[in-house]
VOPAGU-2260 file (C-alpha; in pm, 1 decimal, decimal comma):
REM VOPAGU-2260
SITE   aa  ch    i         X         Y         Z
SITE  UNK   A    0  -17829,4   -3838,4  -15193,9
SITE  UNK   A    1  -17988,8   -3500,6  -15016,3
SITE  UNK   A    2  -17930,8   -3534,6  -14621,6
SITE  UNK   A    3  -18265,2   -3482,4  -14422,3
SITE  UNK   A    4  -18240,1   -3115,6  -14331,9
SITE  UNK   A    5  -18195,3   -3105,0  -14713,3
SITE  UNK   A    6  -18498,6   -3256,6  -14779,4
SITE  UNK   A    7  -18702,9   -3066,1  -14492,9
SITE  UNK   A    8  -18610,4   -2729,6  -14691,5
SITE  UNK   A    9  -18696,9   -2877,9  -15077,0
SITE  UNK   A   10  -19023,2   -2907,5  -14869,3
SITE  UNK   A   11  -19105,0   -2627,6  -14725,8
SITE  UNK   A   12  -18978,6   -2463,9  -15107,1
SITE  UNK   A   13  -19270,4   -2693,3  -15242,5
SITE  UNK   A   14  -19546,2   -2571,9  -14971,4
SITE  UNK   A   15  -19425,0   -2181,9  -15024,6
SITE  UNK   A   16  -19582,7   -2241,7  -15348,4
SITE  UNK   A   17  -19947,6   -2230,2  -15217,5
SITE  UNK   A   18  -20120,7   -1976,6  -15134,0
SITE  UNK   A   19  -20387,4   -2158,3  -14894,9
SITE  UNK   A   20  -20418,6   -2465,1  -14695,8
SITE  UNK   A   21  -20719,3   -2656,3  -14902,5
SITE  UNK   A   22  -20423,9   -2662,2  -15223,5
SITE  UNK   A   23  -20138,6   -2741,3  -14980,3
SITE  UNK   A   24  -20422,4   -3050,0  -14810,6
SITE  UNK   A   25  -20452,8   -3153,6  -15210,1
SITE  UNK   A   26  -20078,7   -3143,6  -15243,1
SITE  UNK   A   27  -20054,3   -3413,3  -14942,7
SITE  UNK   A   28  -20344,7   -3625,1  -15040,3
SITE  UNK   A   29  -20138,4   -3670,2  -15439,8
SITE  UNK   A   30  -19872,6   -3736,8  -15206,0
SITE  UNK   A   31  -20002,9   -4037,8  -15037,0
SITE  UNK   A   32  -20166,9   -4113,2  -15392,9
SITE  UNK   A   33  -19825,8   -4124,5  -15475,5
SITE  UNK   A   34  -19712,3   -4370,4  -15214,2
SITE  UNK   A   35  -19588,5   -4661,0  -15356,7
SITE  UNK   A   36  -19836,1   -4999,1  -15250,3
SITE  UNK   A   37  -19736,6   -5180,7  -14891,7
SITE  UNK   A   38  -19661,7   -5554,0  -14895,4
SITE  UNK   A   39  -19983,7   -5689,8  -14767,2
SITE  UNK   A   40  -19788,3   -5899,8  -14490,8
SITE  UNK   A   41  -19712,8   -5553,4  -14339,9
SITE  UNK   A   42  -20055,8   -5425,1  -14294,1
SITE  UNK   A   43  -20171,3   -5593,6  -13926,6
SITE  UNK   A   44  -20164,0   -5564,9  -13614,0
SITE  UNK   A   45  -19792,4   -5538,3  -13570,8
SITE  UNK   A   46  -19755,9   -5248,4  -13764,2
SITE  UNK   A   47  -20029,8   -5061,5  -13654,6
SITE  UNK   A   48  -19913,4   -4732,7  -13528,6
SITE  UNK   A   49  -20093,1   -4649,7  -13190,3
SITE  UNK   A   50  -20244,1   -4345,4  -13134,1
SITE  UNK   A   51  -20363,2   -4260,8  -13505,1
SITE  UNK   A   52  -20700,3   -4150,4  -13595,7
SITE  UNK   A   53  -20648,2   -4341,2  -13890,0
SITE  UNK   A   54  -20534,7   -4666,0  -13950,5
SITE  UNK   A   55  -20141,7   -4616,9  -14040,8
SITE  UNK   A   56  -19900,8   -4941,6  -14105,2
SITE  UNK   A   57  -19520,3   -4855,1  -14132,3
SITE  UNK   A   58  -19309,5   -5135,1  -14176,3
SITE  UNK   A   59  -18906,4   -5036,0  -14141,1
SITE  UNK   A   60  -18598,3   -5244,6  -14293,9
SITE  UNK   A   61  -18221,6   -5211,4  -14292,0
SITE  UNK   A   62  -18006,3   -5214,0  -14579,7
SITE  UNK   A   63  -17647,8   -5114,4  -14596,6
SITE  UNK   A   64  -17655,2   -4901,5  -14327,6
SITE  UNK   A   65  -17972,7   -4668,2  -14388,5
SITE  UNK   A   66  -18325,2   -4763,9  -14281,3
SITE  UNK   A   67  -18597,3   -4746,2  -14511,3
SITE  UNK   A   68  -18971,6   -4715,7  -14456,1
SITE  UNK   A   69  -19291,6   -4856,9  -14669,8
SITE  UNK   A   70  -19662,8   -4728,8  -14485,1
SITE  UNK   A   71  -19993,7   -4701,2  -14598,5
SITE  UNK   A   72  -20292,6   -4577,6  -14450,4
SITE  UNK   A   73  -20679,9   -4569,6  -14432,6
SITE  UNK   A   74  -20741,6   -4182,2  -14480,7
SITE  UNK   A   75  -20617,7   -3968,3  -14766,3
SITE  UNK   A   76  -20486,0   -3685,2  -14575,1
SITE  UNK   A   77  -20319,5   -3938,2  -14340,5
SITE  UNK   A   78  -20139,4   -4119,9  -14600,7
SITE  UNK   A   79  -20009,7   -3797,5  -14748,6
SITE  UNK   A   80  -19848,9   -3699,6  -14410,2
SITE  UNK   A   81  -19668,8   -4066,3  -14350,0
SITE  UNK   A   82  -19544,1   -4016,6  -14750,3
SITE  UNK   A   83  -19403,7   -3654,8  -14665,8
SITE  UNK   A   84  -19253,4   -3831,0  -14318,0
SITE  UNK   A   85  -19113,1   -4139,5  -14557,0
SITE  UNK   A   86  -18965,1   -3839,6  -14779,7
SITE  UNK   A   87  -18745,7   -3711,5  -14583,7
SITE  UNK   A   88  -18644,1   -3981,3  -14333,4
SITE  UNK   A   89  -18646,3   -4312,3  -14549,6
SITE  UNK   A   90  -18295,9   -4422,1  -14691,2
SITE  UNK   A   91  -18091,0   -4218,0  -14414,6
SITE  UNK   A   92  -17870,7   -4355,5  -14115,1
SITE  UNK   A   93  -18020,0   -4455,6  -13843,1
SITE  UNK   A   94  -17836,9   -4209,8  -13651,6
SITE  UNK   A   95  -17958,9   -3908,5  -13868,9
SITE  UNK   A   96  -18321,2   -4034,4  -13850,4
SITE  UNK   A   97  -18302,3   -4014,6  -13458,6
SITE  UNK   A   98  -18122,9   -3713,2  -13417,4
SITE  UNK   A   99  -18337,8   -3538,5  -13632,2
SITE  UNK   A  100  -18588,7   -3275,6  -13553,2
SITE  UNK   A  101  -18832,8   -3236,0  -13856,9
SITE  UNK   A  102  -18855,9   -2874,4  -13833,9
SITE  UNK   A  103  -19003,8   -2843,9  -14160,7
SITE  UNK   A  104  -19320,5   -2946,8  -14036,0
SITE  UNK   A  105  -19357,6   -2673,4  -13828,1
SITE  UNK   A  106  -19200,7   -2417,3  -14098,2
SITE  UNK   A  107  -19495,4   -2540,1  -14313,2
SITE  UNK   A  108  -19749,7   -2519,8  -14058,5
SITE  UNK   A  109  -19856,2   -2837,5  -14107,6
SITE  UNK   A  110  -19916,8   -2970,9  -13783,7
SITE  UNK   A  111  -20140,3   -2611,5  -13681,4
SITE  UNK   A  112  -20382,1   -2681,5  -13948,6
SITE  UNK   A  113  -20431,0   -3037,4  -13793,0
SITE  UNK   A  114  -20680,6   -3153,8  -13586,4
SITE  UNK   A  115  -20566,6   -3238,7  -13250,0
SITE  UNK   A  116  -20598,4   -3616,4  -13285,8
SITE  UNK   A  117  -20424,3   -3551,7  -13656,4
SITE  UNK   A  118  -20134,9   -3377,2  -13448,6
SITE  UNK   A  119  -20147,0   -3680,9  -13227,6
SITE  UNK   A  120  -20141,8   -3878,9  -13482,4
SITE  UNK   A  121  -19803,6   -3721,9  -13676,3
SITE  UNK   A  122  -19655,7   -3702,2  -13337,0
SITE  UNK   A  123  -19696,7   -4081,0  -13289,6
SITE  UNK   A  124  -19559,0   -4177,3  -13666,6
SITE  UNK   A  125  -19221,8   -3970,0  -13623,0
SITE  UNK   A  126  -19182,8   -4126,0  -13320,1
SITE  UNK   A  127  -19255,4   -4521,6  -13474,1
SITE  UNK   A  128  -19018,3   -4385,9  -13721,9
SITE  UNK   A  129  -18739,6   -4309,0  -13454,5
SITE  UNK   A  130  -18790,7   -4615,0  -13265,3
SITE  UNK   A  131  -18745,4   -4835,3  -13556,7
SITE  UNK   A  132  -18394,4   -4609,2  -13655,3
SITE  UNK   A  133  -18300,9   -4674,1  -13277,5
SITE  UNK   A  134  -18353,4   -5046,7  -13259,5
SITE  UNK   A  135  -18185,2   -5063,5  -13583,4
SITE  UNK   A  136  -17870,5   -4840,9  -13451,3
SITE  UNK   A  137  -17838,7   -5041,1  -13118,7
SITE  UNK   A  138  -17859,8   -5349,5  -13334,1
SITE  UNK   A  139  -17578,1   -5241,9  -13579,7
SITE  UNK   A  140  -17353,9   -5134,0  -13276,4
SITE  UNK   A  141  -17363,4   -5467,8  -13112,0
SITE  UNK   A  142  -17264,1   -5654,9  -13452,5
């Protein structure tokens, strides 16, 4: 299984293929298409990212050491950025997932051709993402 910073680069390989941001948008709305379907017990309230223009649910589980992610979301573009997030950080250790950086959004450009409240938005989900990985870490230490 490919590490994250592995992943991050197979991505950035993927968006080098574009040569403007209205295909690379299309390539992360078929990514969310893509997504496969949230339990429906998963999409209230209690996983409701904050801070999202868009309605966002991310559920997290543990399994044999690695944390793995389900989301779905109200808006196509949105959805696409919590599958490319679920790409590289779902079925890691929590350790990884925390001390990651996620660089390749950046090396992509993703999160200049955001709105700000979109860039809010990504900002928030990586950091769900983390916080589940931590309480999951802290929990496997004290077992």
């Amino acid at each position: 299984m490919q590490n994250i910073k592995e992943k991050e680069q197979e991505i950035v390989r993927e968006f080098e293929l574009f040569d403007d941001w209205m295909d690379k948008y299309n390539y992360i709305i078929d990514l969310g298409k893509s997504l496969p379907p949230v339990d429906k017990d998963f999409k209230n309230e209690k996983y409701l990212i904050k801070g999202c223009q868009a309605r966002v649910w991310l559920h997290a589980h543990y399994m044999d050491g690695k944390v793995f992610y389900s989301a779905d979301s109200d808006a196509l573009i949105t959805k696409g950025i919590i599958a490319l997030l679920i790409r590289v950080l779902s079925g890691q250790k929590a350790t990884d997932i925390v001390q990651s950086d996620m660089s390749f959004i950046d090396e992509i450009g993703l999160r200049e051709h955001l709105s700000q409240t979109r860039s809010n938005g990504l900002s928030n989900m990586i950091k769900q993402m983390k916080l589940y990985a931590l309480a999951f870490e802290k929990q496997n230490k004290k077992q």
